[in-house]
C-alpha positions in Angstrom: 73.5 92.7 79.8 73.8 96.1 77.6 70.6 97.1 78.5 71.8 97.1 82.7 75.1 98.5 81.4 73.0 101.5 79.5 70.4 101.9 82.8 74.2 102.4 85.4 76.0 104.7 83.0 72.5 106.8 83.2 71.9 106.6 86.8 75.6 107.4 87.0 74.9 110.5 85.0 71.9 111.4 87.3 73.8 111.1 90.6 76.6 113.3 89.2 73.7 116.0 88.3 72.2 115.9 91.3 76.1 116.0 92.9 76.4 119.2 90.5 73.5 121.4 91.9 73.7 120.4 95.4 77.7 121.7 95.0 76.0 124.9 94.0 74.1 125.3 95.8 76.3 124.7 98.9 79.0 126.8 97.4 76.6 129.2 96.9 78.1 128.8 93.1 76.2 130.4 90.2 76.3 127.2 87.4 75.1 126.8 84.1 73.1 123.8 82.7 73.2 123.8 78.8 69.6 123.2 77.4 69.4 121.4 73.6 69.4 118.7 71.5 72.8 116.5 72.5 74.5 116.7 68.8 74.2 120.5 68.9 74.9 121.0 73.3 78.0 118.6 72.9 79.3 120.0 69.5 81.7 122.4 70.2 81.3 124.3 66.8 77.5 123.9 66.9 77.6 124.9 70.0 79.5 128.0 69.6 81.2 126.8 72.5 78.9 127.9 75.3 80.1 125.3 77.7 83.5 127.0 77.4 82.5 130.7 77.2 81.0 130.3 80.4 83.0 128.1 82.6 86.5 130.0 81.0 85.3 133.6 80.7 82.6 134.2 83.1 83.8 131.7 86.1 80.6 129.5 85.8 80.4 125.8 86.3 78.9 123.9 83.3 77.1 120.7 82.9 75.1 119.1 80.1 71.7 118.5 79.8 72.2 114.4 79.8 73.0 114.6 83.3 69.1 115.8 84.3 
């Protein structure tokens, strides 16, 4: 049972990828995929906050790597 719950929550984080570039590249969108190891990507002091700096101050969409 946790092992079919663990495979849907990543196939659901697949399809939202995939979701995420084919928005882009319908919008015509420039997006950002952060590259890294998870505890540093999703660690907003590790991180330096990338995820922010680019989808507050430059415009960009941002996903995480888990999601590819």
């Amino acid at each position: 049972m946790q092992i079919k719950k663990v495979t849907e929550f990543k196939e659901d984080l697949y399809k939202q990828g995939e979701r995420f570039l084919k928005e882009l590249e319908k919008s015509g969108e420039i997006g950002y995929i952060g590259l890294g190891r998870d505890y540093v990507i999703l660690d907003p002091q590790a991180s330096s906050q990338s995820g922010s700096m680019f989808t507050k101050q430059r415009g960009m969409r941002y996903i995480p790597p888990k999601h590819f």
